[in-house]
N, C-alpha and C positions, 0 to 999 in steps of 0.2 A: 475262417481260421483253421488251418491243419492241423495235425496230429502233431508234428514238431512244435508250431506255435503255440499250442496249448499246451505243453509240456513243459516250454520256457517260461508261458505268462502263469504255470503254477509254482516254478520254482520259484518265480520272481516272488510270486502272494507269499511264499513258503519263508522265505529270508527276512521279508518283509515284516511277517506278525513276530517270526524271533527277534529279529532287531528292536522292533518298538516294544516287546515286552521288556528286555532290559532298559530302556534308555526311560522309559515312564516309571519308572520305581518300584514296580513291581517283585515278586519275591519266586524263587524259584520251588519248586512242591516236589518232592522225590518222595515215590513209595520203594520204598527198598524191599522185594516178595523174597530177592535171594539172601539176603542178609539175614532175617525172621527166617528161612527156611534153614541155614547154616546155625542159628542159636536152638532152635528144636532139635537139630539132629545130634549137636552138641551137650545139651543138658539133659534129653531125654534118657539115655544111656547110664547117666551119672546118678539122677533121681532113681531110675528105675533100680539102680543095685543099690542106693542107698536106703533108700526105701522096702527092699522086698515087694515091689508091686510089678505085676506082669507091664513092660514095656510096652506093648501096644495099647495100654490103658493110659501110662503117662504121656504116650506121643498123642494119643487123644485128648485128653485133660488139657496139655500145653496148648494145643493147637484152637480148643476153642477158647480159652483162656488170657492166651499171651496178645498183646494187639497190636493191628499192624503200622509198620514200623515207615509212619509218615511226614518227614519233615521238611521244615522251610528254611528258606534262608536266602541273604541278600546275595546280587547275584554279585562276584568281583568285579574291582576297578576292571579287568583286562578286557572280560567278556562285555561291557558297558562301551569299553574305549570303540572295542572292535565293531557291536553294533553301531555306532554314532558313528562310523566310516562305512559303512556297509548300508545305510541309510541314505548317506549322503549321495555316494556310489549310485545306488540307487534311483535318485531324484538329479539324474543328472549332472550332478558338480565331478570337482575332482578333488577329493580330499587331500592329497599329497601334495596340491600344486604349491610350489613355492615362491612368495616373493624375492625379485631381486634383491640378492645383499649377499655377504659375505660368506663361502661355502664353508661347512666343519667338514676336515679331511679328519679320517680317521673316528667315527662316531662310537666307536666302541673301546675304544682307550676313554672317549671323554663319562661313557656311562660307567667304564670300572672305576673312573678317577672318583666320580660322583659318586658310588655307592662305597669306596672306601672312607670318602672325607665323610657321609652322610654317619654310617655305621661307627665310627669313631671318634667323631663330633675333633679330628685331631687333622689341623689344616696344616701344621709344616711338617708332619709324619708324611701326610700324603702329597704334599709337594715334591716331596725330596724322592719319595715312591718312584713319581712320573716324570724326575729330572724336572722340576722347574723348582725359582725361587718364588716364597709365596705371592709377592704382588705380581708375576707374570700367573701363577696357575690361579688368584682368584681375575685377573684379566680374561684367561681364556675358558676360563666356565661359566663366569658373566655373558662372553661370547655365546657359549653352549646353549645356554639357558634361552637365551632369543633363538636360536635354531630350534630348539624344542615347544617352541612359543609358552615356555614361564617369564610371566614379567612381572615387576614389584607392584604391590597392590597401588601406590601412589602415581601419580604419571612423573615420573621419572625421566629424562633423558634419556634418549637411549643411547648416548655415549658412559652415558654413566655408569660401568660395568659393574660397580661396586653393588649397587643397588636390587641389578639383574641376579650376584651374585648370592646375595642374602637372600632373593624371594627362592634361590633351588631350596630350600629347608625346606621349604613347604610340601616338596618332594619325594619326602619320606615317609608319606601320607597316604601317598599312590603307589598301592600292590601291585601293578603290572608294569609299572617303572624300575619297582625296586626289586621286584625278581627278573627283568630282563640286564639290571642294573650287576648284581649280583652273579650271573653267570657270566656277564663280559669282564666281570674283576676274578672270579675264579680263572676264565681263561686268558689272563694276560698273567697271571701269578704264573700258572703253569707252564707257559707259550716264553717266558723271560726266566724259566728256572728260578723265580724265585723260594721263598719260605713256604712252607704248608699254610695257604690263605688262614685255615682258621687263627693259626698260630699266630698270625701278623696282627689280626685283626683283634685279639686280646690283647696282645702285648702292647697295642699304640692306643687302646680305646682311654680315654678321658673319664 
């Protein structure tokens, strides 16, 4: 193995232990030194003229005092989504590959459609938004929905659009759906002159 090869079969090891620490439920661990370093040099100043005591003694005092500033936390829907394709990737599949069916033109109208009907719980506001009448726009995000592979928890039809249509709620669940969801509806408000999205998005919300 060369120098090249081994360089690629560690990147590979390297993508690999990141992927699977998200995808196993594991929790993310951040020592934050510059943050703790930013609040000492911030309150050190303040204590020390409020106080009367020479500042080199309160930068001291904080420093062994204040603790370091260690926290966890779940990792995002997006970072999870990305490793479980990056995985796959990995072990030889193709995570993209699509079954034969019906192609969605335009996927980024259908995520603005989705995050304005989602955010406003208001289906003929957001019909009328994206020029359709509502039984065409809950048709074509029933459509959506199977492109994105959300299907109704029951086995459904999958003519049965209605069904496809009710399980996208489930949708608003998922952080990297609904913030990728959210800037394709920002940039279709903007892109069509519309209202100031916020503006719209209180005045139709239910």
């Amino acid at each position: 193995m060369n120098i090249s090869e081994r360089q690629r079969h560690h990147q590979k090891l390297k993508c690999e232990v990141w992927a699977e620490r998200r995808i196993d439920g594991g929790v993310e661990v951040k020592k934050l030194d510059g943050l703790r370093q930013y609040a000492l040099d911030k309150l050190a100043p303040n204590l020390a003229k409020e106080l009367n005591i020479d500042l080199e003694i309160i930068k001291k005092s904080l420093n062994e005092h204040m603790p370091d500033f260690v926290f966890e936390s779940k990792y995002s829907d997006l970072e999870i989504n990305v490793a479980s394709v990056l995985l796959s990737y990995l072990r030889g599949k193709d995570p993209f590959k699509k079954k034969p069916g019906r192609r969605i033109v335009n996927k980024e109208r259908y995520y603005a459609a989705l995050y304005a009907w989602l955010i406003t719980n208001n289906i003929a506001a957001t019909a009328k938004l994206f020029g359709k009448d509502i039984s065409s726009f809950k048709r074509d995000m029933g459509n959506f929905a199977k492109s994105i592979d959300v299907h109704p928890s029951n086995n459904s039809d999958s003519n049965n659009y209605g069904a496809y249509f009710d399980a996208l709620r489930c949708v608003i669940n998922n952080r990297g759906i609904m913030e990728m969801s959210k800037y394709c509806f920002i940039d279709y408000m903007a892109q069509n002159h519309l209202d100031k999205w916020e503006d719209w998005i209180s005045s139709k919300t239910k």
